[in-house]
ChimeraX commands (.cxc) that place a marker at each C-alpha (Angstrom):
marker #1 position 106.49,102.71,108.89 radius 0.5
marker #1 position 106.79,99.99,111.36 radius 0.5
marker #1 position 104.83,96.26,111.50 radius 0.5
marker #1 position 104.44,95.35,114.96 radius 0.5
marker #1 position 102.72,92.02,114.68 radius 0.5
marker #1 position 101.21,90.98,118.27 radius 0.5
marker #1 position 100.42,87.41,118.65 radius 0.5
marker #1 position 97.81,86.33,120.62 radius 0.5
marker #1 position 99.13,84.65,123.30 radius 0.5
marker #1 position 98.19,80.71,121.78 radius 0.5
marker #1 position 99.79,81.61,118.79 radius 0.5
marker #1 position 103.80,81.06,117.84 radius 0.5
marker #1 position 105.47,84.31,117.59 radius 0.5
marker #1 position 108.36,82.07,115.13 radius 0.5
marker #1 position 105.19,81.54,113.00 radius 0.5
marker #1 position 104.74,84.99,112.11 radius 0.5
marker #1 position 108.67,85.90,111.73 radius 0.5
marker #1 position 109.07,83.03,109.37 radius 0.5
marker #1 position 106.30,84.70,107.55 radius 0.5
marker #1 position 107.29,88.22,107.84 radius 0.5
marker #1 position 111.18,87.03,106.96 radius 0.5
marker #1 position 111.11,89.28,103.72 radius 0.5
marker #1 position 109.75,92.37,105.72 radius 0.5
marker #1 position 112.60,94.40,106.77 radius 0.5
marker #1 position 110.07,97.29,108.87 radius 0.5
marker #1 position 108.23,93.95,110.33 radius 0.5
marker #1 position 108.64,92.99,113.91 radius 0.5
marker #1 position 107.67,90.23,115.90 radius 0.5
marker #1 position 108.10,90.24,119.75 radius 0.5
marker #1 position 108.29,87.96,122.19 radius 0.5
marker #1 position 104.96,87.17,124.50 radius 0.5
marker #1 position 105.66,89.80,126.99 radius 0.5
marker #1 position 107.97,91.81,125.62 radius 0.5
marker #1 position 105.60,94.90,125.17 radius 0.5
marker #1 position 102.64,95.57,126.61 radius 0.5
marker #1 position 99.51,95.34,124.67 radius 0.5
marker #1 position 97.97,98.09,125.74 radius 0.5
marker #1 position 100.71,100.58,125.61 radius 0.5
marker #1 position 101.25,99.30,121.89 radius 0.5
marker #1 position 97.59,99.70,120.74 radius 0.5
marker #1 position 97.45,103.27,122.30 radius 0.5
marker #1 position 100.91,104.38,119.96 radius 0.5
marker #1 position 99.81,102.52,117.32 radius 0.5
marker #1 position 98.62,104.39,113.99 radius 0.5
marker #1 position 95.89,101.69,113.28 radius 0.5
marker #1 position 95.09,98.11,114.41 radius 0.5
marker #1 position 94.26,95.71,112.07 radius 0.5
marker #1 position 92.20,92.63,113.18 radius 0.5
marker #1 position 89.69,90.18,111.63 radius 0.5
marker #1 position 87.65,89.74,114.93 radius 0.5
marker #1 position 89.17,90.06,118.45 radius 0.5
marker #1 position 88.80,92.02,122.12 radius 0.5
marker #1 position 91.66,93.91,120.86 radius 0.5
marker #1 position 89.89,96.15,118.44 radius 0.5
marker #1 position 87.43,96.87,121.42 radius 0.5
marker #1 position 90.52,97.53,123.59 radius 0.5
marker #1 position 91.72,99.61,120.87 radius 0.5
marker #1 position 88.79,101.79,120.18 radius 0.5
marker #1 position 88.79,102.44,123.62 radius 0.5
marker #1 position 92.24,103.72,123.17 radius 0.5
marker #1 position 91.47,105.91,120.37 radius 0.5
marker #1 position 93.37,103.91,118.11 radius 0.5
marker #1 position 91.51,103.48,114.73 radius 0.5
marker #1 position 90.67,99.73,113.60 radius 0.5
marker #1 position 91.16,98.14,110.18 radius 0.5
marker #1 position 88.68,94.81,109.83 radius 0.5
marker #1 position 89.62,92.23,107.32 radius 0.5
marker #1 position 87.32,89.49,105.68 radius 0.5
marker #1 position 88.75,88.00,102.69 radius 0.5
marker #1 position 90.29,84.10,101.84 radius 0.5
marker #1 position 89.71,82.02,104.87 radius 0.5
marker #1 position 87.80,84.58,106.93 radius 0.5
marker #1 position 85.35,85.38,104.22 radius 0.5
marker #1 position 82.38,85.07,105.15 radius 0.5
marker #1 position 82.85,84.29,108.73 radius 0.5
marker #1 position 80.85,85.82,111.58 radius 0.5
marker #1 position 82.51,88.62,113.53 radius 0.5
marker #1 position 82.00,90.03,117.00 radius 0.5
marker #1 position 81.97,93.34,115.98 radius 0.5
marker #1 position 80.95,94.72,112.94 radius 0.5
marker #1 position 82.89,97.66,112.84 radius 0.5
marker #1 position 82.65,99.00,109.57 radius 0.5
marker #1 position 79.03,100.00,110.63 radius 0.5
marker #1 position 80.16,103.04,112.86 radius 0.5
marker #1 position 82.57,104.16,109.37 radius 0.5
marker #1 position 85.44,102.44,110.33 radius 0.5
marker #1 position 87.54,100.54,107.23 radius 0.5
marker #1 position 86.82,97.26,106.31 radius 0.5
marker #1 position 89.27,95.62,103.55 radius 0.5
marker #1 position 87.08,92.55,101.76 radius 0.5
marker #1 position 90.34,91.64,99.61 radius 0.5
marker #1 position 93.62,92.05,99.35 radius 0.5
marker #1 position 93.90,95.22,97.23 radius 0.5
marker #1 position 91.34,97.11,99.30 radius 0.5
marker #1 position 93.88,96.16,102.32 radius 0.5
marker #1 position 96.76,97.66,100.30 radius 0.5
marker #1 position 94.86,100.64,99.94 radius 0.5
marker #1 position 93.83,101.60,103.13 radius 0.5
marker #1 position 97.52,100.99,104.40 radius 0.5
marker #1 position 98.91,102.82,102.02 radius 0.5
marker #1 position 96.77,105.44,102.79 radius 0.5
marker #1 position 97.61,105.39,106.19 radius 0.5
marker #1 position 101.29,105.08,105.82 radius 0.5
marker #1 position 100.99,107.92,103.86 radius 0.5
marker #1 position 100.32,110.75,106.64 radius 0.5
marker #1 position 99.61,108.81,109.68 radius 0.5
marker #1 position 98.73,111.64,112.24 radius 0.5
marker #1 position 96.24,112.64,109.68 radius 0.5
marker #1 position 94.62,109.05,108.90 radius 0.5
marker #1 position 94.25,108.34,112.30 radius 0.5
marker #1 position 92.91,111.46,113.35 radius 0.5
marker #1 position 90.56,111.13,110.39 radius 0.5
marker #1 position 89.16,108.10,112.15 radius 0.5
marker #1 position 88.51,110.22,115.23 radius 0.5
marker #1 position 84.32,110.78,114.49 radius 0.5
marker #1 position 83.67,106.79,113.25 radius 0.5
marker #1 position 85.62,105.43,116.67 radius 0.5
marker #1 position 83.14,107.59,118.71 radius 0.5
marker #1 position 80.38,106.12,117.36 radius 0.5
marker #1 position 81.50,102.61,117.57 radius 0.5
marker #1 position 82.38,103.51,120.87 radius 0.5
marker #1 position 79.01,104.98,121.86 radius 0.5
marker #1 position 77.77,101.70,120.05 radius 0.5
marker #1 position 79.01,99.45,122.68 radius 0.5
marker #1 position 78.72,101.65,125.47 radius 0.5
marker #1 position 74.59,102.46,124.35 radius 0.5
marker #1 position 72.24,102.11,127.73 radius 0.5
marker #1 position 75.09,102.34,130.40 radius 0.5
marker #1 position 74.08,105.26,132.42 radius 0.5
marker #1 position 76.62,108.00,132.75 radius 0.5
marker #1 position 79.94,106.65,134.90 radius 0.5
marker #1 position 79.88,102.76,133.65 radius 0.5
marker #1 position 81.59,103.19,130.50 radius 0.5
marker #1 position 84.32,101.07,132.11 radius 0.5
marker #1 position 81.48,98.46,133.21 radius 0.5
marker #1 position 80.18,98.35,129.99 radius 0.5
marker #1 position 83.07,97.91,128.02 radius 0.5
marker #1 position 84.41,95.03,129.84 radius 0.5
marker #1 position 80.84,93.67,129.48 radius 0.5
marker #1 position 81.49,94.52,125.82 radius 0.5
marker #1 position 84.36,92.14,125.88 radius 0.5
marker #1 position 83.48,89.60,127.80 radius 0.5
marker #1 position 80.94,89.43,125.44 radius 0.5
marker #1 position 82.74,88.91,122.33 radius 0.5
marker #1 position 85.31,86.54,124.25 radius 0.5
marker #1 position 82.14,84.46,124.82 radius 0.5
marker #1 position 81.18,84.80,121.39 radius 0.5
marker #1 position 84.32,83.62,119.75 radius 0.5
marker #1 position 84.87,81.25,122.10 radius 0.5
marker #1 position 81.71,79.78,123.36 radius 0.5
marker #1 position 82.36,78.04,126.94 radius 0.5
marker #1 position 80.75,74.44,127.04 radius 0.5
marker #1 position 77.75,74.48,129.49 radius 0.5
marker #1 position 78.65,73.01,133.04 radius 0.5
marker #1 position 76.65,69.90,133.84 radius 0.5
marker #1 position 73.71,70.54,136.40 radius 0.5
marker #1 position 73.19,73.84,134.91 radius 0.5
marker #1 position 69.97,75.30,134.40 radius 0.5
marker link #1:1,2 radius 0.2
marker link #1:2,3 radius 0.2
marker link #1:3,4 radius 0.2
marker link #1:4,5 radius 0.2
marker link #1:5,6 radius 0.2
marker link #1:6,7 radius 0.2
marker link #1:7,8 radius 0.2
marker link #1:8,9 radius 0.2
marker link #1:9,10 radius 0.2
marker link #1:10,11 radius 0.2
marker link #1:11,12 radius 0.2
marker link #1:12,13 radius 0.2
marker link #1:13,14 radius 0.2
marker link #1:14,15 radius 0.2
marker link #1:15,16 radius 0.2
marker link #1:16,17 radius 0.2
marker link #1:17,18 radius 0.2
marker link #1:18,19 radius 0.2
marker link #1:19,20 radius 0.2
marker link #1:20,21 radius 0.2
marker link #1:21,22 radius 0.2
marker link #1:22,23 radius 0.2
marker link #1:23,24 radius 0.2
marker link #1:24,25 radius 0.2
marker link #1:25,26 radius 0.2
marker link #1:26,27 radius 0.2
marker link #1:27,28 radius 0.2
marker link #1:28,29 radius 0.2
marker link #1:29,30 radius 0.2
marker link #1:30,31 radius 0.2
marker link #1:31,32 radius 0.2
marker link #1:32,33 radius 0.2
marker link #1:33,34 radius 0.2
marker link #1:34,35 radius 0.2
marker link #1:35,36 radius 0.2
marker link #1:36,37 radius 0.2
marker link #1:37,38 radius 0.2
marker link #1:38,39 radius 0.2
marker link #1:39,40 radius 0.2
marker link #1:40,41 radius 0.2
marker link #1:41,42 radius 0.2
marker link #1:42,43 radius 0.2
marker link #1:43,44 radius 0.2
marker link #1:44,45 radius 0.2
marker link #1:45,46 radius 0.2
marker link #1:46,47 radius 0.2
marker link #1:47,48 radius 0.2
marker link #1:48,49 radius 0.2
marker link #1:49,50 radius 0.2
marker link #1:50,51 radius 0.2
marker link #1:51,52 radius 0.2
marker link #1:52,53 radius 0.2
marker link #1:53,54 radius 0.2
marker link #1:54,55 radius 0.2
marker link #1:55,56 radius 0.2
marker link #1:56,57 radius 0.2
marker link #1:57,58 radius 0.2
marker link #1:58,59 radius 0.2
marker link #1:59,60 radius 0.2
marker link #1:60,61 radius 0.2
marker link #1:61,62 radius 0.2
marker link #1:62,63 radius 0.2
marker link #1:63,64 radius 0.2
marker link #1:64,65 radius 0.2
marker link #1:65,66 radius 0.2
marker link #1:66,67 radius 0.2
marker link #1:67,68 radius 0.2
marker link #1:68,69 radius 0.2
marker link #1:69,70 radius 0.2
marker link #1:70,71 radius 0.2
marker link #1:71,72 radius 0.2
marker link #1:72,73 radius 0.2
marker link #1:73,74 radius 0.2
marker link #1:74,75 radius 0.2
marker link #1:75,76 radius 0.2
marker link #1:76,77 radius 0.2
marker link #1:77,78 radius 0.2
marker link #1:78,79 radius 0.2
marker link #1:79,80 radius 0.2
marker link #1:80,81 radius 0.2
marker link #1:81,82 radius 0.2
marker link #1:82,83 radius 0.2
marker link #1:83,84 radius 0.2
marker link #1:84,85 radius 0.2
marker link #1:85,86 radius 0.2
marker link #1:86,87 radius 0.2
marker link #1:87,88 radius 0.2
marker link #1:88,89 radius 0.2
marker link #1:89,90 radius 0.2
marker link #1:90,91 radius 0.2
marker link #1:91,92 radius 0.2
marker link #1:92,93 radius 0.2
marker link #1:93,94 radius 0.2
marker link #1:94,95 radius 0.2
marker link #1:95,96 radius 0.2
marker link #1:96,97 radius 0.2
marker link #1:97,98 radius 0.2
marker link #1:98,99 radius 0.2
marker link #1:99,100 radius 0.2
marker link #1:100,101 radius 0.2
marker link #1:101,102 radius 0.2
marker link #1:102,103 radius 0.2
marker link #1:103,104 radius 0.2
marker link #1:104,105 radius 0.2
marker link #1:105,106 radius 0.2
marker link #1:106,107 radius 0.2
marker link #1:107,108 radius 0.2
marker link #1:108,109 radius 0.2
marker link #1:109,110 radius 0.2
marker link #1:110,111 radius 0.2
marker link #1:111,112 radius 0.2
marker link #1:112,113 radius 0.2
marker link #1:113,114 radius 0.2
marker link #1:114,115 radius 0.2
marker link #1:115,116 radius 0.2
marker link #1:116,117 radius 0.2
marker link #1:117,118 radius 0.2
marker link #1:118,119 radius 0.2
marker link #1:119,120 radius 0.2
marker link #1:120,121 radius 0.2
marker link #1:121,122 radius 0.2
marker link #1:122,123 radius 0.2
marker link #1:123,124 radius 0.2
marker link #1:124,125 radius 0.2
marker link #1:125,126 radius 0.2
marker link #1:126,127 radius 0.2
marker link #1:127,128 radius 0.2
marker link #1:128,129 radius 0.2
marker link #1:129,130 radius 0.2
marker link #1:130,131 radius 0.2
marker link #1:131,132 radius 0.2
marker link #1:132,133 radius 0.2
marker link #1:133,134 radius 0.2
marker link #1:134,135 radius 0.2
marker link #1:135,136 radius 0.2
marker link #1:136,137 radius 0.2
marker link #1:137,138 radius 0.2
marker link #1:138,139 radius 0.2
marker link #1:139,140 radius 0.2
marker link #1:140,141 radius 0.2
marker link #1:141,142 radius 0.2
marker link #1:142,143 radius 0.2
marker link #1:143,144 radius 0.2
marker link #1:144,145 radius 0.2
marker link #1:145,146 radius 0.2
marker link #1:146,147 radius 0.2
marker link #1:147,148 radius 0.2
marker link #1:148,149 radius 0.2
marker link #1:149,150 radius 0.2
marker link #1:150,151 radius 0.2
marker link #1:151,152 radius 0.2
marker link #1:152,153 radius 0.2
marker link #1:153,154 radius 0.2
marker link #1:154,155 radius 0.2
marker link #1:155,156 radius 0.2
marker link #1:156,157 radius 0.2
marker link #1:157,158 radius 0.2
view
């Protein structure tokens, strides 16, 4: 199996290979060298604390692996995935598990996922009549953008 660790784009990718040195299946590339979307879609599972990317992902069928322990622990989250079935590792050793688990057979993990991404999926896209899926899942991530990073209110506004 293959790490493919995607920075966002504020982050260092050196950061990460310094930290992934040790890791001979790890990668690290360059801001722009793949495309994000094209990566999520091949990828056997994406594993995020809180981010538009696991949105992104579900919509790309890709199963999502949410992590809340040390710093993050106890942090609010965008998305609460774990409530349409999806995994959710609270420590370390529950985050070895599910990888190994899905390193293990990953056609079969991910296509295990297949029934908890629809319903996270018909989650976000609830109350959007038939035909703004699209609509409502860039609404969806706009939203969480907004939530993680809250915009400072313009002056004159009402």
């Amino acid at each position: 199996a293959t790490l493919i660790v995607k920075t966002h784009p504020a982050e260092s990718p050196a950061w990460y290979r310094a930290r992934c040195s040790d890791l001979p299946s790890a990668v690290v590339p360059d801001h722009g060298a793949v495309d994000l979307h094209e990566l999520l879609a091949a990828a056997d599972a994406t594993l995020t604390f809180s981010s538009t990317t696991n949105l992104e992902s579900l919509i790309l069928a890709t199963p999502v692996i949410s992590y809340t322990f040390g710093t993050l622990a106890g942090q609010d989250r965008a998305a609460y995935l774990e409530e349409s079935g999806l995994p959710l590792a609270a420590s370390p050793a529950e985050l070895a598990s599910i990888l190994h688990a899905a390193t293990d057979d990953p056609h079969a993990w991910r296509a295990s996922w297949a029934p908890a991404i629809d319903r996270a999926l018909r989650t976000f896209l609830a109350g959007y009549p038939a035909g703004d899926a699209a609509r409502r899942a860039a609404d969806a991530i706009d939203s969480t953008t907004a939530a993680a990073h809250p915009r400072p209110a313009m002056a004159g506004a009402a």
